[in-house]
N, C-alpha and C positions, 0 to 999 in steps of 0.2 A: 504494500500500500504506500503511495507516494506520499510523503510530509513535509515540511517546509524545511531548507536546508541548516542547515546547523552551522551558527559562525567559525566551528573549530573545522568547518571542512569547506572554506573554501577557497584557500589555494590547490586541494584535492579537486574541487570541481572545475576549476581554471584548466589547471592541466589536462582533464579529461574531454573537457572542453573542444581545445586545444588539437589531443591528440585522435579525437571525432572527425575533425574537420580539416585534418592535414592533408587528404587525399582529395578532398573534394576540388573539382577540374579548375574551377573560378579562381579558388586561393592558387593552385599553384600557377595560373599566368600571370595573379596581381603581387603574390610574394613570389619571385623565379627563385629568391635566395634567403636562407638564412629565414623559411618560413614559418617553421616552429615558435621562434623568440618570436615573429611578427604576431600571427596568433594569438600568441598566451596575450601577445598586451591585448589587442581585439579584442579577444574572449573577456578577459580581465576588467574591460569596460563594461563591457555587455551584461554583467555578470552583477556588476558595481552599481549601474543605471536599474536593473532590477529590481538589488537590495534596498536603493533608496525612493524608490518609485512604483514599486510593484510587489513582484514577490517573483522567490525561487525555488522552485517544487524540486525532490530529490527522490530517487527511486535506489534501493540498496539489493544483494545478492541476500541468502538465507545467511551468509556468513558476517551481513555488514559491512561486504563492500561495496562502494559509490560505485553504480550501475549508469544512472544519466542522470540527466538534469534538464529542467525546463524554465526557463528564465519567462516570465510574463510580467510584463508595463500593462498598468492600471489604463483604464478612459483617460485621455487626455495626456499623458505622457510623453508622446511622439511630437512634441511641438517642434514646427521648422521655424527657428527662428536662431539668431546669430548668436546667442547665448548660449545654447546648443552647441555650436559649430567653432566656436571658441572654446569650449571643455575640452573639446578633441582635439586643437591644436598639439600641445604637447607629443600625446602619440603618434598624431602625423609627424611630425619632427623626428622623433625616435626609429619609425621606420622605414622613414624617408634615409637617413640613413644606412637602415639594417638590410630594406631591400631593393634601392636605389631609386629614381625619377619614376622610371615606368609603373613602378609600383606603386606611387602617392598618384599618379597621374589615374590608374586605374580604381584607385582605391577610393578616391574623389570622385567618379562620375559613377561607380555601382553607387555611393550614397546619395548621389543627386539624380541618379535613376530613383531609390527607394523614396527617395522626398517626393519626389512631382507624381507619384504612383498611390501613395498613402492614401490611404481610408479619411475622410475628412469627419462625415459621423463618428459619435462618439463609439468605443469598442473597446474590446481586447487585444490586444498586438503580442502574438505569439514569436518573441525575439528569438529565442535560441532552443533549438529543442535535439541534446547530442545524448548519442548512448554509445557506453562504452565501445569500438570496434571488435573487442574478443566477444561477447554477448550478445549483439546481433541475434537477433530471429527467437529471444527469450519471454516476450514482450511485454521488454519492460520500457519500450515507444508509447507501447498501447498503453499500458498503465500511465505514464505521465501524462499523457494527449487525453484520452477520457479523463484524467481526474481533473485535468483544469477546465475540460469543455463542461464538465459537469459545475463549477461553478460560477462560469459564464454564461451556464445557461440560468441560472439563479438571479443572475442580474438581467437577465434578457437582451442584453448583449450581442451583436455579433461580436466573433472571433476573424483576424485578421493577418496575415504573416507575408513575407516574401521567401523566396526558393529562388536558386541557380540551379539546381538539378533535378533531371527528370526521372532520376532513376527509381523512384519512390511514389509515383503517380497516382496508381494504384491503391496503395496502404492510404493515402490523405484524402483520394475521393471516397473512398470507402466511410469516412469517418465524416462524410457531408463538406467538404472544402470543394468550391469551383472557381473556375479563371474566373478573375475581374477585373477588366478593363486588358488594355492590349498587351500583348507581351512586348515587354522591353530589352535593347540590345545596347551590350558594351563591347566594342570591337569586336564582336558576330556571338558574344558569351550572350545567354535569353536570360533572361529573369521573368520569373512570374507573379503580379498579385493574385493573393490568394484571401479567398472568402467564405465563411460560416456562417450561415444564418443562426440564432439560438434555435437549439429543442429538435436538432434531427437525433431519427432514428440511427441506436448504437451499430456497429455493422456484426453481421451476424458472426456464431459461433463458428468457427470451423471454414471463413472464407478468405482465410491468406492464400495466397498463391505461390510457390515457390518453385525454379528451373534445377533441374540437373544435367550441367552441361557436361557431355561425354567427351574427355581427351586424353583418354589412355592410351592408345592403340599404338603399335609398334611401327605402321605404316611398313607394312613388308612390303607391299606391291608398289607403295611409291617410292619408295628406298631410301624409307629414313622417318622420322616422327613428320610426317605432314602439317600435325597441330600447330607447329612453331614456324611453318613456312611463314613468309611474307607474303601478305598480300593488301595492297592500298599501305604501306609502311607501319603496317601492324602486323600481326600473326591471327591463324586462322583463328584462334581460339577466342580472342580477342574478339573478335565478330559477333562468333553467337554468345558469348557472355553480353556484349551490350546491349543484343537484342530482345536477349531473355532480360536485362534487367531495365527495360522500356516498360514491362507489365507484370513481371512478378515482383514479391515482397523483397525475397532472399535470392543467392544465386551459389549454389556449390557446383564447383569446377571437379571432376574429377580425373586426376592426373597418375601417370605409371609414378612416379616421385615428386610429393611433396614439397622434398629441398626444395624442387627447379626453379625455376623464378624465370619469367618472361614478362615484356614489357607491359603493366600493368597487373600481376599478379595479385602487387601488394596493397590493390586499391581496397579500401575498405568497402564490408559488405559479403565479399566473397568467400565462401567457407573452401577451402583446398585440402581436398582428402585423396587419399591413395586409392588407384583404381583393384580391381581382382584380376584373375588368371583370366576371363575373358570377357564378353560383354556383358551379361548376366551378374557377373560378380560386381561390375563396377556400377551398374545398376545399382543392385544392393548395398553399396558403401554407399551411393548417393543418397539412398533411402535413410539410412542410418543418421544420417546429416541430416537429414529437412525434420524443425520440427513435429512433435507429434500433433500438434493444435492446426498444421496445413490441412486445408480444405481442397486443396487442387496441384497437381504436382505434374509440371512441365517437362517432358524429357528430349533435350537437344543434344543433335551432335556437331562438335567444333569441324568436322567434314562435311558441313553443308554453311558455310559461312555467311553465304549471301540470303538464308534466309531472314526477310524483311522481321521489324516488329509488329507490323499488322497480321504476319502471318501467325505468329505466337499471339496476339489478341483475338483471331478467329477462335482458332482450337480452344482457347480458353473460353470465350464467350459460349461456345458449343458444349462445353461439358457446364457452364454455368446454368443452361438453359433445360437442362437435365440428362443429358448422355453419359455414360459409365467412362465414355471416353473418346475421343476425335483426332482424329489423321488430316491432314492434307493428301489432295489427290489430283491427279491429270489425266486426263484419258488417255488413252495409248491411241498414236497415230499411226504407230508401224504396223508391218507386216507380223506376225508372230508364227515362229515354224517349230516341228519337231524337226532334228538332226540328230542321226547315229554316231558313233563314236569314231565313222570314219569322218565327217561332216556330211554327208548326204541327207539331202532334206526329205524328209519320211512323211512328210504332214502338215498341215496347217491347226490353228487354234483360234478357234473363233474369240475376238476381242468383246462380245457382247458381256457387261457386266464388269469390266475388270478397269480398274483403276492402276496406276503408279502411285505407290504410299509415300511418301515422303518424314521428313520431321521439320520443325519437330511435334511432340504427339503429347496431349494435354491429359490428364485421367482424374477422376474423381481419388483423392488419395487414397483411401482405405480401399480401395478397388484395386489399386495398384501394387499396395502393400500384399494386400491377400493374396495375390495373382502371384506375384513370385514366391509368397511363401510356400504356397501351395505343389509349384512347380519352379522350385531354384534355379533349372538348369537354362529356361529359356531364353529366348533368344531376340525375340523380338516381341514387344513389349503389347503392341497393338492386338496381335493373333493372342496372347497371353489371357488377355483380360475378357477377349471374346470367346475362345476355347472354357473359359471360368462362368461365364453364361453372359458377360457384360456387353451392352450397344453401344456400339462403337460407331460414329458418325463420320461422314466423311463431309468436309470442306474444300472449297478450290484450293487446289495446290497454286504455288509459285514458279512459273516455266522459267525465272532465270537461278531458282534454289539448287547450285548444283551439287551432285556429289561427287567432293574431291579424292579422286581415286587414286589417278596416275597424275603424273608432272604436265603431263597433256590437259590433265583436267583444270590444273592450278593456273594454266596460261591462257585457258579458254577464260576464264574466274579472272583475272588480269585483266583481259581484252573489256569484259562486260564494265568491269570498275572503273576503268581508261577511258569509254566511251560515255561514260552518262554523263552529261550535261553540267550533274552537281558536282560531283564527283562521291557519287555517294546514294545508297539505298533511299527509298523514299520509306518513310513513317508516319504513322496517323497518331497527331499529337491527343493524347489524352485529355479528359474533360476539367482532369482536378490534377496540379502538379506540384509539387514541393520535394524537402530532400529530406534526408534521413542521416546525412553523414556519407554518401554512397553518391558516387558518379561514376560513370560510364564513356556517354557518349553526346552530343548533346546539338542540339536540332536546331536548325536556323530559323529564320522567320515564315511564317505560316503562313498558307494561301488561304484566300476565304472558304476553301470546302475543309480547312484544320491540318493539312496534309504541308509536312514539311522536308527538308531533305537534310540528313545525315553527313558531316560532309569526313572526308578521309584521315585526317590528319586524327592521328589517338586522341586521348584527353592528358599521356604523363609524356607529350611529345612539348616541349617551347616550341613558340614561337609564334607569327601572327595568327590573326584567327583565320576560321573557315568562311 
């Protein structure tokens, strides 16, 4: 149960603060250096404006350790005015130092985005809201976010915040947050206002969403671990981690070794666990990972890199809608034949009825869970759940989701990425957006049907925006 922070703990909550949001995409293009010390001072404000103006909710482990924290400014706090923007001087100073021109210059116009964007009726302004990076997906988000919504809705109040990340979309529309007013850009980084009315409904039991992105595999055929190729100056893996985390809550990666580290391993969010001796087993350690309170559980493979985030919001809206489970599918355009084992063609096969499966594949969790437990050895997750008696729904596949097989297939995957426009998948921007501590990938500006583009460059790459 969250309770009000305790003066003895919070340069505890400073640094946790702090070390919540060290990853997140925005901090590291506004701090390039020396981010950490930037932060703590940030945080240490934020923190400071709270205690004197608000209040700062604290959520703890069974052992009593600082879990996260939630800093909320009372009605009326957020005043833009120069009195304000003088308190900050100092710290500007300090990090204008720490992390050179670029950094106050950016640091300046994300808060002169937040000013011109602010809620003008009176409300609750939810400032800072970090949980621990090791605790992720425990929910101890949800504990802090219900207990303060619950006494803003006391006041009848809306609730009000901004976000740079979209990785968390999902978890804050769930909890009644939507866009308000347009999205705003700081050298192509979005930011979002976000809006609560008082007195919405809690989101239900059992409806987190969480991916398990598959990247274990030896790549025998392709002659070498594929996951770690390059493709758009990231790695495949890289892909469908960001895509799966456009709509689920959590994302566990799973990999042949833990150590490894690839660019962006270390972004917060990501659980990294060892895969098994084949695809089944690493299933099963993904399973193990997600926790037990997921309502819906995402299964992708880092060998299908280009598939979209709309595609993982299909399959999930399909099993949301009541399906035990849902595939992406294409119809087969080719010819389909028997051939003997000298190659001679023996036959044909009628395509009537038959789909290409693709991933990645969405499932009611406990459907999922029970399906392998029942049968450990399988193989593929879809036939699994439907062999167990479950309906399995099929949605349009993606004709550019390809799967990377051979080095021929990574250069076809090249060409496609090379040739769009954006440089970059297209994504259907969510309805409610904020962040959690967790970044990915992150969207440029919206067309009126809400459809944005992705653009190439990673989120732990410097350098100008997209």
């Amino acid at each position: 149960m969250p309770q009000t922070l305790g003066p003895d703990r919070v340069g505890e909550a400073v640094a946790l603060m702090a070390r919540a949001f060290h990853d997140e995409v925005h901090f590291r293009i506004i701090f390039p250096r020396r981010r950490l010390y930037c932060l703590t001072r940030v945080m240490g404000r934020c923190l400071a404006d709270g205690l004197a103006q608000g209040r700062v909710d604290a959520v703890h482990t069974d052992r009593g350790h600082l879990a996260g924290v939630a800093v909320w400014l009372a009605p009326g706090a957020w005043p833009v005015n120069l009195r304000r923007r003088l308190r900050h001087l100092p710290d500007i100073a300090r990090m204008t130092l720490a992390g050179g021109v670029p950094a106050r210059r950016r640091m300046l116009r994300f808060g002169d985005l937040t000013d011109r964007a602010h809620l003008r009726a009176p409300h609750w302004f939810l400032y800072v809201l970090a949980v621990d990076p090791d605790l992720h997906g425990q929910g101890h988000g949800d504990a802090l976010l219900q207990h303060g919504l619950a006494d803003a809705d006391r006041t009848g109040l809306p609730v009000f915040l901004h976000t740079q990340a979209p990785s968390s979309a999902t978890w804050y529309s769930r909890h009644g947050f939507v866009l308000h007013g347009a999205v705003g850009q700081v050298d192509g980084y979005a930011s979002w206002p976000m809006l609560r009315q008082p007195n919405q409904p809690k989101p239900a039991a059992g409806s987190a969403v969480w991916a398990i992105v598959l990247a274990g595999g030896g790549g025998a055929r392709f002659g070498g671990a594929k996951q770690y190729a390059e493709l758009g100056r990231r790695p495949l893996v890289s892909w469908s981690i960001a895509a799966a985390a456009e709509v689920a809550d959590g994302v566990v990666a799973v990999v042949a070794d833990p150590a490894t580290r690839w660019p962006g391993s270390d972004v917060a969010g990501i659980r990294v666990v060892a895969g098994g001796a084949d695809r089944a087993g690493s299933v099963a350690a993904g399973l193990a990972a997600v926790p037990a309170d997921a309502g819906i559980i995402v299964v992708a493979d880092a060998a299908h890199p280009l598939a979209e985030p709309a595609l993982f919001r299909a399959v999930v809206d399909a099993v949301s809608a009541g399906a035990d489970g849902a595939v992406p599918g294409l119809p087969l355009v080719e010819v389909l034949a028997r051939v003997d084992e000298g190659g001679v063609r023996r036959g044909g096969l009628p395509r009537d009825g038959l789909v290409q499966v693709q991933t990645p594949q969405a499932f009611r969790a406990q459907v999922l869970r029970r399906a392998h437990a029942d049968r450990p050895g399988g193989t593929e997750d879809s036939a699994l759940v439907a062999d167990a008696g479950g309906r399995i729904v099929v949605v349009p596949g993606q004709a550019t989701n390809l799967h990377i097989t051979t080095p021929d297939d990574l250069e076809v995957a090249r060409r496609l990425v090379a040739s769009s426009a954006s440089a970059g998948p297209r994504a259907r921007l969510p309805p409610g957006v904020t962040a959690r501590c967790r970044s990915f990938a992150y969207p440029g500006p919206a067309d009126r049907s809400g459809t944005a583009r992705l653009g190439l460059r990673a989120p732990w790459t410097s350098g100008p925006a997209r």
